[in-house]
C-alpha positions as CSV (number, residue, x, y, z in Angstrom):
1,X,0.0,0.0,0.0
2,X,0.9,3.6,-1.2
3,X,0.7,6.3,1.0
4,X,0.4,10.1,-0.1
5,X,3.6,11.8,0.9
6,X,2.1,14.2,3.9
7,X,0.4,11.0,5.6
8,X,4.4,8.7,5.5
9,X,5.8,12.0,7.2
10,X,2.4,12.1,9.4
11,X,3.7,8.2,10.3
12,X,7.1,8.6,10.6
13,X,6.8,11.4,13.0
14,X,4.5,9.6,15.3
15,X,6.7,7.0,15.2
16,X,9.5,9.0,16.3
17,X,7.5,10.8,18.8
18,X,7.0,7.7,20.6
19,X,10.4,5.9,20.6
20,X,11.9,9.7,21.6
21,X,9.6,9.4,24.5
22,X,10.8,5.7,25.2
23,X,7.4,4.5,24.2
24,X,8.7,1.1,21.8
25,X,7.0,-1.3,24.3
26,X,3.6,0.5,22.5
27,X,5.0,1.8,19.5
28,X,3.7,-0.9,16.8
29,X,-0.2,-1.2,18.4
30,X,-0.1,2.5,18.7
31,X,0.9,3.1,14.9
32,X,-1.1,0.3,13.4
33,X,-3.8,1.5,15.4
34,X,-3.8,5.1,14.5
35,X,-3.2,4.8,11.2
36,X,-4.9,1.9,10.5
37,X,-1.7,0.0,8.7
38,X,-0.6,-3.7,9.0
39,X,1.9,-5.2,10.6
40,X,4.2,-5.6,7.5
41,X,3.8,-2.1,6.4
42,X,4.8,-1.0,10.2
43,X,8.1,-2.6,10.1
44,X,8.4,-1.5,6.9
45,X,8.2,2.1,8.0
46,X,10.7,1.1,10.8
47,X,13.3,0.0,8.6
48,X,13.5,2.9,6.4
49,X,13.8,4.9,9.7
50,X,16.8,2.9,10.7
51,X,18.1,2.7,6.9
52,X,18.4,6.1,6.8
53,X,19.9,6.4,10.6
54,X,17.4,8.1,11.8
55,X,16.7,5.4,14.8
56,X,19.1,2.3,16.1
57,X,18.4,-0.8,17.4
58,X,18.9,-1.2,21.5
59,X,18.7,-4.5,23.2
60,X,15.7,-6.4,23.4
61,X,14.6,-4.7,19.5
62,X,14.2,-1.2,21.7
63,X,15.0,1.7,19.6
64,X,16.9,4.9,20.0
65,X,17.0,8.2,18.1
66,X,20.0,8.8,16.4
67,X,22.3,11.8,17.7
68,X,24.3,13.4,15.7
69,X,27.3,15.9,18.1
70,X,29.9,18.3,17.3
71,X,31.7,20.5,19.8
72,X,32.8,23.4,19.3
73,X,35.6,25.2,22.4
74,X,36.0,28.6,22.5
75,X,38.5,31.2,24.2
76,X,37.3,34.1,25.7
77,X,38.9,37.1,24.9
78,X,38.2,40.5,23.3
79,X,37.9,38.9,19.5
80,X,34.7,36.8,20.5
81,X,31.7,38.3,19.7
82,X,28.5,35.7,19.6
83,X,27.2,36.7,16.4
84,X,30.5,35.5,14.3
85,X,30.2,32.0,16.3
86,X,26.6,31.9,15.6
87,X,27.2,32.6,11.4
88,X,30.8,30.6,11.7
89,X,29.8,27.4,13.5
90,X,26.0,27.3,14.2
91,X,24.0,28.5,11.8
92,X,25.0,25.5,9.1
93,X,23.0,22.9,11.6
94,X,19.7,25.0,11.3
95,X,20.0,26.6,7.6
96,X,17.7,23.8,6.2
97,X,14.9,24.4,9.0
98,X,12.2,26.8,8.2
99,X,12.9,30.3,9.0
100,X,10.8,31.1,12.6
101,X,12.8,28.0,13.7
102,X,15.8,29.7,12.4
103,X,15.1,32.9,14.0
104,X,14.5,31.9,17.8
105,X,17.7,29.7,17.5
106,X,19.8,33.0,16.5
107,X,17.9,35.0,19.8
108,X,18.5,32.1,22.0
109,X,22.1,31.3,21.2
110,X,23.6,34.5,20.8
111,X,21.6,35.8,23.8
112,X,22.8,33.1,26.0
113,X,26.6,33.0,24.2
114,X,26.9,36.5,24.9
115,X,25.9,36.0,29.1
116,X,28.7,33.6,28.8
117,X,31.6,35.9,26.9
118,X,30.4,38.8,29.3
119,X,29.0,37.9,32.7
120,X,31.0,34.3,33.7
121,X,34.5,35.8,34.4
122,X,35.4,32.5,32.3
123,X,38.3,32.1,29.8
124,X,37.0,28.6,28.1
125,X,33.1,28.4,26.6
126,X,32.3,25.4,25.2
127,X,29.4,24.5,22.9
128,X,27.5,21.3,21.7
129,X,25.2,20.3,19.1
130,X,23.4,17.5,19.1
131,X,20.8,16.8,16.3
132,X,17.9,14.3,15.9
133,X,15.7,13.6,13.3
134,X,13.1,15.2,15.9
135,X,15.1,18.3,17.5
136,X,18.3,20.4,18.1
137,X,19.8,20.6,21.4
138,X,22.9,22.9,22.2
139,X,24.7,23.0,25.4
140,X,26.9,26.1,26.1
141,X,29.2,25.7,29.2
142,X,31.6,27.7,30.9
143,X,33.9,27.3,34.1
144,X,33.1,30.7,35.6
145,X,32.1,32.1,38.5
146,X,29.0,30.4,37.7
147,X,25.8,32.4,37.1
148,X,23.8,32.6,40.6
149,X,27.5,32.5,42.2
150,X,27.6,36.3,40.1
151,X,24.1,37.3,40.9
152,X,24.1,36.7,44.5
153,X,27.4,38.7,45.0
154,X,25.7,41.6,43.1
155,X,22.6,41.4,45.7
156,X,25.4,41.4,48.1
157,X,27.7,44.0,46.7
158,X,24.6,46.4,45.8
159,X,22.1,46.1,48.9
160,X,23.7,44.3,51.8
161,X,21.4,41.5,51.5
162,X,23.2,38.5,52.4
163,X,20.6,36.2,50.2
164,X,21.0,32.4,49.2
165,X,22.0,30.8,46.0
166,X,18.5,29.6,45.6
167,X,17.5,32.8,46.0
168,X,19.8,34.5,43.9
169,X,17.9,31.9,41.2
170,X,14.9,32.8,41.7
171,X,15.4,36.3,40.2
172,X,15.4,34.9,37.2
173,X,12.1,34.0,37.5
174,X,10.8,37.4,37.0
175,X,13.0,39.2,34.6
176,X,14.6,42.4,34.3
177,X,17.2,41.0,36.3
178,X,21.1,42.0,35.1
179,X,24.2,42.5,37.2
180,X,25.2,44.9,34.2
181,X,22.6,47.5,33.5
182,X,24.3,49.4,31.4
183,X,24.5,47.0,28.2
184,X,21.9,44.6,29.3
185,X,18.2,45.1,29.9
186,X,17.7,41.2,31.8
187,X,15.7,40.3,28.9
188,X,17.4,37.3,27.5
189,X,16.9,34.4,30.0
190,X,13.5,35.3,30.9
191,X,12.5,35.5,26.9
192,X,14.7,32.4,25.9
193,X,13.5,30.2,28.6
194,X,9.8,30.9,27.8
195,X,10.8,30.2,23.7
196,X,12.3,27.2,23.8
197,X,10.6,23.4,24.3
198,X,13.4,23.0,27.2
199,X,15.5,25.4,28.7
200,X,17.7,24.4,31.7
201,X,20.3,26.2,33.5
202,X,22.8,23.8,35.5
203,X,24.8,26.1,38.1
204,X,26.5,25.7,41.7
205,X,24.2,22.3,42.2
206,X,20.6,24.3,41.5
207,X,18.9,23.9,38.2
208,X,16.9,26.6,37.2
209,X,13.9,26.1,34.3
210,X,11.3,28.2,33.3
211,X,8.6,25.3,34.5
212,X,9.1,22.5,36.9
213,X,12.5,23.1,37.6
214,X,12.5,20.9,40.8
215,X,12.3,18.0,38.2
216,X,14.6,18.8,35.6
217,X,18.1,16.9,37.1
218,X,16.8,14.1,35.4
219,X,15.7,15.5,32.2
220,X,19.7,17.0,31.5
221,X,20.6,13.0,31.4
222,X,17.5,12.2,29.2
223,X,17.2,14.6,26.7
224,X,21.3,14.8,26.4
225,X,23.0,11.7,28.0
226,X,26.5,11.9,26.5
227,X,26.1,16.0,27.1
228,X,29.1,17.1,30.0
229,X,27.8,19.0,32.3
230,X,30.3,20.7,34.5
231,X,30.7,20.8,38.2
232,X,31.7,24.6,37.9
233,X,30.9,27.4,36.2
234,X,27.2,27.3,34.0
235,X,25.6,25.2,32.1
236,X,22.7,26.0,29.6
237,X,20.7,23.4,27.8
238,X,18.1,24.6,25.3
239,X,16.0,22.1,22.9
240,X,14.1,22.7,20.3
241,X,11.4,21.0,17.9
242,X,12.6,21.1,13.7
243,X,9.0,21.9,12.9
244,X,8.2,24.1,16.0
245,X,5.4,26.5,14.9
246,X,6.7,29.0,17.5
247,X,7.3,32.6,16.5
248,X,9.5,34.1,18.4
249,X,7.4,37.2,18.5
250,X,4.8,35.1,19.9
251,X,6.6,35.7,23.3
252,X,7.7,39.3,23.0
253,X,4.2,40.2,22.3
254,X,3.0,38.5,25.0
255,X,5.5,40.3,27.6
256,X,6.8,43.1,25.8
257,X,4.3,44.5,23.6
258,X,6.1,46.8,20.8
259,X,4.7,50.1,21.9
260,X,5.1,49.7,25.4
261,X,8.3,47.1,26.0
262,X,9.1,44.7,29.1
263,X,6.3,45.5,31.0
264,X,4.6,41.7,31.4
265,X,5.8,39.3,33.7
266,X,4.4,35.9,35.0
267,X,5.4,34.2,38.1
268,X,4.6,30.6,39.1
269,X,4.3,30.6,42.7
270,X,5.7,27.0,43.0
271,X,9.1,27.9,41.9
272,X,9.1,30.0,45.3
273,X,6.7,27.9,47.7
274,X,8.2,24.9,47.1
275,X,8.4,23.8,51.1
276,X,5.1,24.6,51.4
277,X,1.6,26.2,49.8
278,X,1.9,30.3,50.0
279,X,1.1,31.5,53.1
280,X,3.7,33.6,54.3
281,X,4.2,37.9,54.4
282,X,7.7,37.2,54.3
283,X,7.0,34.7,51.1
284,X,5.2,36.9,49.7
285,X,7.7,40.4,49.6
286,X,10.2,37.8,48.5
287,X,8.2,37.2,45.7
288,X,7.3,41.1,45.1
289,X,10.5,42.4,44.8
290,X,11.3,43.9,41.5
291,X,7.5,43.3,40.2
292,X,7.5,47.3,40.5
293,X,9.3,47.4,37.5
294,X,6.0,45.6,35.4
295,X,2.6,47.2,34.4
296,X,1.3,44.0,34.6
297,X,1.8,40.8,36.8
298,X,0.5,37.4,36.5
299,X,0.4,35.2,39.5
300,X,0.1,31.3,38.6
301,X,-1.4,29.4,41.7
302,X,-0.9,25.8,39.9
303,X,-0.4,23.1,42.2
304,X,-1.6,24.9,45.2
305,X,-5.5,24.2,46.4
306,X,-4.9,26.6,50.1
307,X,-3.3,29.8,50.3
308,X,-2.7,32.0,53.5
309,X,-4.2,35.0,54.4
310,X,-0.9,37.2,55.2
311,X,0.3,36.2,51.8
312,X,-2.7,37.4,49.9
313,X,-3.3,40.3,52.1
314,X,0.6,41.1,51.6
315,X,0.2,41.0,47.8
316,X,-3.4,42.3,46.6
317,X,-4.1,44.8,49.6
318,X,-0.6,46.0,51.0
319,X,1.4,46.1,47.7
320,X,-1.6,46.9,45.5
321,X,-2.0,50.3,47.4
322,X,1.0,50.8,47.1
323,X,1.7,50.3,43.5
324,X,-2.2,50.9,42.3
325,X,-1.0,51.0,38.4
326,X,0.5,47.9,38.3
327,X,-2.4,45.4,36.8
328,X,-2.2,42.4,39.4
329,X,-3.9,38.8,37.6
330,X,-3.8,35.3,38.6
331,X,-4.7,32.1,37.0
332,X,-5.2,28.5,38.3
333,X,-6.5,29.3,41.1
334,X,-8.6,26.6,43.1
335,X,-12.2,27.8,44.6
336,X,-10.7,28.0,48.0
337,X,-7.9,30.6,46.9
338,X,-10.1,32.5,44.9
339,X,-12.1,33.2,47.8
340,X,-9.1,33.9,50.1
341,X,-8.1,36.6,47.9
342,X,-12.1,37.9,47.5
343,X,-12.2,37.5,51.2
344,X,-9.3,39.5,51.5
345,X,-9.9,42.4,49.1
346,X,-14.1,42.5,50.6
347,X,-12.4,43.1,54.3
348,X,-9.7,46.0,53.0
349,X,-12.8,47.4,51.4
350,X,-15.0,47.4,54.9
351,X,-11.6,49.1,56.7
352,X,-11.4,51.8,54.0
353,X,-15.4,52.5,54.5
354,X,-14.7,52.5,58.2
């Protein structure tokens, strides 16, 4: 049986799908059952995958995606600009990928090469490339000062605050973050992160992603498990989808609108909660430091069903009044939290009538 072209690429991509997601045990039922194909024409699908070293047999007939990685070492100095390694060395493993694809890799990279050349204090940056038939990976390590390591002596240096290096992470959760205001606005991370399929940061034993990044440790070793990730310094893993139909002005219009700028940010409240639900004043300044700098901020309550009193009183009474432009929303809130916060706003109503 013949297939029209768009259906075998419809087939062949599920089929990778599933074995890249260490689904083989399922992967011939799934197929035959989706696309309503035989046995025979399965296996002959399979073998054209492997013919063409797209996949490779395991043991016990599992199969693997086949990764194709080149390194690349670099030595800081004042001749390395990002942009030149990007054109020199990077841009020949996307130049066949369709052109938004094309444009978020050239953000990301040179965004995150450039942190690297001018924030690590590091004299080797290496990067890798790793390629599927599915995705492109690139790893870009350095053996600096590591990049909470520099963020948390800025805090130090700039405001006394003796803060941890989780904490120092965490201002990368909100954005406008730099420890060098005068060339950089601390747009890159926050913009990249949100971009990308994956996006991990690998520093002083904390991992920092955009989403879930209390699960990611095991993810460097599955989506990259040859990849070397350093003990020092930082590490930055980005992945993305060949056929992503991302725009990368999908995101800036989302947080920086063209006629206005940076002024959108979204905070997940788990990535600073994650001892506990919020409940906390203290929890809650932690979490509204900076967020004077936005017109508009986005609280995500996912994975919480309680939240305390002090902390919503903290947030949409206390720093609400004092900061009454800034636009405060939240989303994935259970019942019980939205009628915290509607129990706290109806008292600070009564008080003001009083």
């Amino acid at each position: 049986m013949s297939f029209p072209k768009e259906k075998k690429e419809r087939i062949e991509k599920y089929i990778l799908e599933l074995i890249k997601n260490d689904d083989t045990e399922h992967c011939k039922s799934k197929t035959m059952s989706t696309f309503g194909i035989s046995t025979t024409t399965y296996y002959r699908y399979l073998k054209s995958l492997e013919t063409r070293n797209l996949i490779q047999k395991k043991e016990n007939d599992q199969y693997h995606l086949v990764e194709i990685r080149k390194e690349f070492f670099f030595y800081r100095n004042a001749n390395l600009e990002e942009d030149a390694v990007f054109r020199k060395d990077i841009f020949r493993f996307i130049e066949n990928l369709p052109e938004n694809v094309q444009n978020i890799w050239y953000y990301a990279f040179t965004e995150i090469m450039n942190n690297a050349i001018e924030h690590s204090s590091s004299d080797n940056i290496s990067v890798s490339v790793e390629e599927t038939a599915l995705d492109i990976i690139m790893l870009i390590t350095d053996d600096g000062i590591g990049i909470f390591n520099n963020i948390r002596n800025f805090i130090i240096k700039t405001t006394g605050d003796d803060i941890t290096l989780e904490d120092a992470m965490r201002e990368l959760f909100v954005g406008k973050f730099t420890t060098k205001s005068e060339n950089h606005s601390g747009e890159g991370i926050f913009f990249t992160s949100r971009i990308m399929d994956l996006f991990i940061i690998a520093s002083g034993g904390l991992i920092f992603s955009h989403d879930n990044y209390k699960d990611m440790e095991a993810k460097i070793s599955d989506v990259a498990p040859d990849a070397h990730i350093s003990d020092r310094g930082t590490n930055v893993m980005m992945r993305l989808s060949k056929d992503t139909p991302k725009q990368l002005n999908d995101v800036f219009n989302e947080f920086a609108p063209v006629d206005e700028g940076f002024i959108k940010t979204e905070i997940k409240l788990k990535n600073f909660c994650e001892h506990g639900y919020p409940v906390s004043r203290s929890q809650a300044r932690r979490i509204l430091e900076r967020l004077n700098l936005f017109k508009e901020v986005t609280l995500d309550f996912e994975g919480f069903n309680d939240v305390g009193q002090a902390f919503c009183h903290e947030i949409f009474v206390v720093f609400q009044n004092r900061c009454p432009d800034i636009q405060i929303n939240y989303v994935n809130a259970s019942d019980s939290i939205k009628g915290m916060i509607t129990r706290v706003l109806n008292t600070a109503n009564l008080l003001k009538k009083n």
